[in-house]
Backbone as CSV, one residue per row, in Angstrom:
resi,resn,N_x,N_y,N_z,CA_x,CA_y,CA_z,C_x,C_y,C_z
1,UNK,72.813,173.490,157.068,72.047,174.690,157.315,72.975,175.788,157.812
2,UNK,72.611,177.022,157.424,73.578,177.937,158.248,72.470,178.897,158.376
3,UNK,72.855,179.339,159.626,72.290,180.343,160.433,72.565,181.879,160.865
4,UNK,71.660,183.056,160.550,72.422,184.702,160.771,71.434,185.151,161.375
5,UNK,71.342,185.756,162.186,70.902,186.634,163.109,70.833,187.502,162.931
6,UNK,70.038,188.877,162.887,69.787,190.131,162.925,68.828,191.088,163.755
7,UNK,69.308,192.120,164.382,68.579,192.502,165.111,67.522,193.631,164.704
8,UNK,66.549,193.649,164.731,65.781,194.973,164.541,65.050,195.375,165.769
9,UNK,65.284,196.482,166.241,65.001,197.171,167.562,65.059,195.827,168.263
10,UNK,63.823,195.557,168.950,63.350,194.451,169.849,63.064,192.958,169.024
11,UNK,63.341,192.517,167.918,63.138,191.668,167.085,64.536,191.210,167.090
12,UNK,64.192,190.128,167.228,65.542,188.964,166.453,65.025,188.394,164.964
13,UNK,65.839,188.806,163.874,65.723,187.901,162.460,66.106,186.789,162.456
14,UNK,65.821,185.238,162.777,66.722,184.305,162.403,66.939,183.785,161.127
15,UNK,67.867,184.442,160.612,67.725,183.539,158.683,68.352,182.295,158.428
16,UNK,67.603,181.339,158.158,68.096,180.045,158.032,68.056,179.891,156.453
17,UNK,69.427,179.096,155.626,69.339,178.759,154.722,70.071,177.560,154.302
18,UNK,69.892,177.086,153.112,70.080,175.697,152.872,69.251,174.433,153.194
19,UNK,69.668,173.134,153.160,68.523,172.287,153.947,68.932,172.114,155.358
20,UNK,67.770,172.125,155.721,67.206,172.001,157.307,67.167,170.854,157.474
21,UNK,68.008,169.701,158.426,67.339,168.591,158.684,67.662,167.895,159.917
22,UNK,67.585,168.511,161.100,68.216,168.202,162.260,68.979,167.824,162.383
23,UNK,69.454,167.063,163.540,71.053,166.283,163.812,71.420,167.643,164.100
24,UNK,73.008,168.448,164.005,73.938,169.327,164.162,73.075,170.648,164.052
25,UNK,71.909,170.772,163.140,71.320,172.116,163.095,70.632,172.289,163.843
26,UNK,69.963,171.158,164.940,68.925,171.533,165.866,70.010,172.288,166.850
27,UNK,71.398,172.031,167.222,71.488,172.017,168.388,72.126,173.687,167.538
28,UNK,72.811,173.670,167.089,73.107,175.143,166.149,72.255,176.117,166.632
29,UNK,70.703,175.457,165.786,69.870,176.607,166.515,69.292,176.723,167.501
30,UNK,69.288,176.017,168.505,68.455,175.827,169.460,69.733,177.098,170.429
31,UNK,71.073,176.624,170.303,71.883,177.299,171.233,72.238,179.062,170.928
32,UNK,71.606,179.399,169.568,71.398,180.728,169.237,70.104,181.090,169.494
33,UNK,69.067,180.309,169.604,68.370,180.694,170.069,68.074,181.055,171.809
34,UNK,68.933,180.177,172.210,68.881,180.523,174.049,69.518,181.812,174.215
35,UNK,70.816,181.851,173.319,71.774,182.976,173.464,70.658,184.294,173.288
36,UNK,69.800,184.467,172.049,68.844,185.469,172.156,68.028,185.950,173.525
37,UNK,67.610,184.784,174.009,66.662,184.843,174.861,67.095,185.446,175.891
38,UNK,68.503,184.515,176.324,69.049,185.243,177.737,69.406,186.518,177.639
39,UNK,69.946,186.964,176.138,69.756,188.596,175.829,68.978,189.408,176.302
40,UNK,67.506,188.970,176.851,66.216,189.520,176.585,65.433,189.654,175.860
41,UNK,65.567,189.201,174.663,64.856,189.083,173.218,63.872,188.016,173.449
42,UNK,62.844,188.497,173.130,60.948,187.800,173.410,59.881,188.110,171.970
43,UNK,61.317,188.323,171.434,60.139,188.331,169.769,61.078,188.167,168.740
44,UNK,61.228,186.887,167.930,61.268,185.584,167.044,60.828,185.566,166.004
45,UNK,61.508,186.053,164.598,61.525,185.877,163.697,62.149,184.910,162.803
46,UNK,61.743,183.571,162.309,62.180,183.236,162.060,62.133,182.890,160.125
47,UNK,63.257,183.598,159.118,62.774,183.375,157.978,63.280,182.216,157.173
48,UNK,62.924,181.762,156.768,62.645,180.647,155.726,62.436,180.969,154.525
49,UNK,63.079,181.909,153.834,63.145,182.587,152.465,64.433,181.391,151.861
50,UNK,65.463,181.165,152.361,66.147,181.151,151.702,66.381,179.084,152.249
51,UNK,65.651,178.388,152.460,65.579,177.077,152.858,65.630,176.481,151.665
52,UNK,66.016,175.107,151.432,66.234,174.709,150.233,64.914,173.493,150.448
53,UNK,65.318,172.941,151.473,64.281,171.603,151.697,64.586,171.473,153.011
54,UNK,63.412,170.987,153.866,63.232,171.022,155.452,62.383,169.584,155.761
55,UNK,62.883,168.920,156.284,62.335,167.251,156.575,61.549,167.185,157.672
56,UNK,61.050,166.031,158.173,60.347,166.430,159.763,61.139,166.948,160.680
57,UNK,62.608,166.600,160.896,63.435,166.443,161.794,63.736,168.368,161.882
58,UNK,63.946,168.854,160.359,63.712,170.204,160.415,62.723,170.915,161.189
59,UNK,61.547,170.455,161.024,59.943,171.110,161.494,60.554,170.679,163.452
60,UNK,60.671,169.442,163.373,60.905,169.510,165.022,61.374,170.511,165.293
61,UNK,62.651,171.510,164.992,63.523,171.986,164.876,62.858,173.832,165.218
62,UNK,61.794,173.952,164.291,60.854,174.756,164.649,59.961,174.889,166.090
63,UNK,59.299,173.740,165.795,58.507,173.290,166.942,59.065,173.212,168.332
64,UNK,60.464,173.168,168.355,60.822,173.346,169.502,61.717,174.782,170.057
65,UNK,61.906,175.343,169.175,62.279,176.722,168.795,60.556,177.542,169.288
66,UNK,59.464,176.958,169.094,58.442,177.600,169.204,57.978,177.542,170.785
67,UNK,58.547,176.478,171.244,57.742,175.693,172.616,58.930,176.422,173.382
68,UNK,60.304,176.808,172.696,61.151,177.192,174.050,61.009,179.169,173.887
69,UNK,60.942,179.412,172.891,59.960,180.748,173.225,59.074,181.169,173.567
70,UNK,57.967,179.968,173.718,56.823,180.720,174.324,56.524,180.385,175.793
71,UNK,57.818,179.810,176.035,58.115,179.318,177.840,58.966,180.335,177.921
72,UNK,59.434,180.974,177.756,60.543,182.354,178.144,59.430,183.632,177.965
73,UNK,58.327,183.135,177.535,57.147,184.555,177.634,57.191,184.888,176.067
74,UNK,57.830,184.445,175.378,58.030,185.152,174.370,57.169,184.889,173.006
75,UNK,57.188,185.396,171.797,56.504,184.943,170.071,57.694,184.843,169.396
76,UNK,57.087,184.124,168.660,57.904,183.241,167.579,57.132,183.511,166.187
77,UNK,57.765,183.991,165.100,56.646,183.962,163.571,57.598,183.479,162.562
78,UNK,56.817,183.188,161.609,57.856,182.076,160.654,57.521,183.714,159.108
79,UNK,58.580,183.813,158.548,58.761,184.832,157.677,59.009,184.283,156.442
80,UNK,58.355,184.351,154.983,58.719,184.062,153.930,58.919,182.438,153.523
81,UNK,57.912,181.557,154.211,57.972,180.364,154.175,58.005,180.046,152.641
82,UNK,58.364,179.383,151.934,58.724,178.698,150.590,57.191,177.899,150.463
83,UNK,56.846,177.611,149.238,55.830,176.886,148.822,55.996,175.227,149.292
84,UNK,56.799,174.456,149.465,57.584,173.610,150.042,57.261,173.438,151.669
85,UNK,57.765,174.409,152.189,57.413,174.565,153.318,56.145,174.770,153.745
86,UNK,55.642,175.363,153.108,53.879,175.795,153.760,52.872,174.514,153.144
87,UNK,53.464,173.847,152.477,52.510,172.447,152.073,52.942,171.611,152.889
88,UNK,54.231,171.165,153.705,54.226,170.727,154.343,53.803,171.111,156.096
89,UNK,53.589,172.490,156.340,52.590,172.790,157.213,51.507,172.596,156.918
90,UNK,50.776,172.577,156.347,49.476,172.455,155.809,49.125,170.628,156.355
91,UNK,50.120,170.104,155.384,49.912,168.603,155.813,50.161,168.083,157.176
92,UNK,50.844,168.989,157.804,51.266,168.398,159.513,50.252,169.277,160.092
93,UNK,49.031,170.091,159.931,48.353,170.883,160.577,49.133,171.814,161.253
94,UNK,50.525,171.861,160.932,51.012,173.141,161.573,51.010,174.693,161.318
95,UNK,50.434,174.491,160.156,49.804,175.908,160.041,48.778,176.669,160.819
96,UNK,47.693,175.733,161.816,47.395,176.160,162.622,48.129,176.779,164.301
97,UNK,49.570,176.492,164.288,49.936,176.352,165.006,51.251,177.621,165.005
98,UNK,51.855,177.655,163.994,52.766,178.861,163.822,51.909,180.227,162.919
99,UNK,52.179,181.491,162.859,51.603,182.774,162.441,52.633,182.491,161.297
100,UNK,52.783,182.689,160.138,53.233,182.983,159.425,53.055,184.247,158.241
101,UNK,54.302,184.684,157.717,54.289,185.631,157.050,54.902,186.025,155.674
102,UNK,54.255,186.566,154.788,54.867,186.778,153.528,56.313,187.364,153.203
103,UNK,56.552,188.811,154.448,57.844,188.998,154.268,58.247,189.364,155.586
104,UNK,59.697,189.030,155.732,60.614,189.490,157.337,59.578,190.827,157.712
105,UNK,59.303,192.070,157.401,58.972,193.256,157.450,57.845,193.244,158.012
106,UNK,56.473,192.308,157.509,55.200,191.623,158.052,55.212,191.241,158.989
107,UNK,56.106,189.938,159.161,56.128,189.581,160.596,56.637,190.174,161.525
108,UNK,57.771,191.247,161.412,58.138,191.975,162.669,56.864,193.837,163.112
109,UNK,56.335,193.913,161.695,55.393,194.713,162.028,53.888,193.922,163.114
110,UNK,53.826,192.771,162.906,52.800,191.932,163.457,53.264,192.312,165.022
111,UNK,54.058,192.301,165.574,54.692,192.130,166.907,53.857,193.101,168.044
112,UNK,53.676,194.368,166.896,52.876,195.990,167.451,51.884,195.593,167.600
113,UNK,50.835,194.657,166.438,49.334,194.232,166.706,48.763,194.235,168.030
């Protein structure tokens, strides 16, 4: 997996691409993700446009990306999820659980809601 960051105003982009499957990428992202936080950054974009295939160990990977932002006060939205990906939310009921969005642009406009 490799991981890029981008900032828009008060938004962090996280773009993840390739396959996702924990081990070395949780801790990858988990430690760019603290680095955001202690920044001050409290709004979490995370896109999934460019994921190839994401296993459970991936989704943990989310899920805990989700649980350590919303203990720092902060939101978390998943951007451009793949058909792949959103069937496998669907099947873990985690679609009730993350906001997701059609494009990066959606989900960081959602933030104003």
């Amino acid at each position: 997996m490799k991981l890029k960051s981008e900032r828009h105003g008060s938004v962090v982009v996280m773009g993840m691409k390739g396959k996702v499957m924990g081990g070395p990428d949780a801790t990858v992202f988990r430690d760019e993700l603290k680095n955001h936080l202690d920044d001050g950054i409290r709004k979490v974009v995370i896109d999934l446009g460019r994921v190839d295939w994401m296993n459970s160990s991936g989704l943990g990977i989310l899920i805990g990306g989700l649980t350590t932002v919303k203990n720092a006060g902060g939101e978390m939205k998943l951007a451009r999820t793949t058909d792949k990906i959103q069937s496998l939310l669907m099947i873990t009921k985690l679609v009730q659980v993350f906001s997701t969005y059609e494009t990066v642009e959606a989900a960081i406009a959602a933030f104003s809601e």
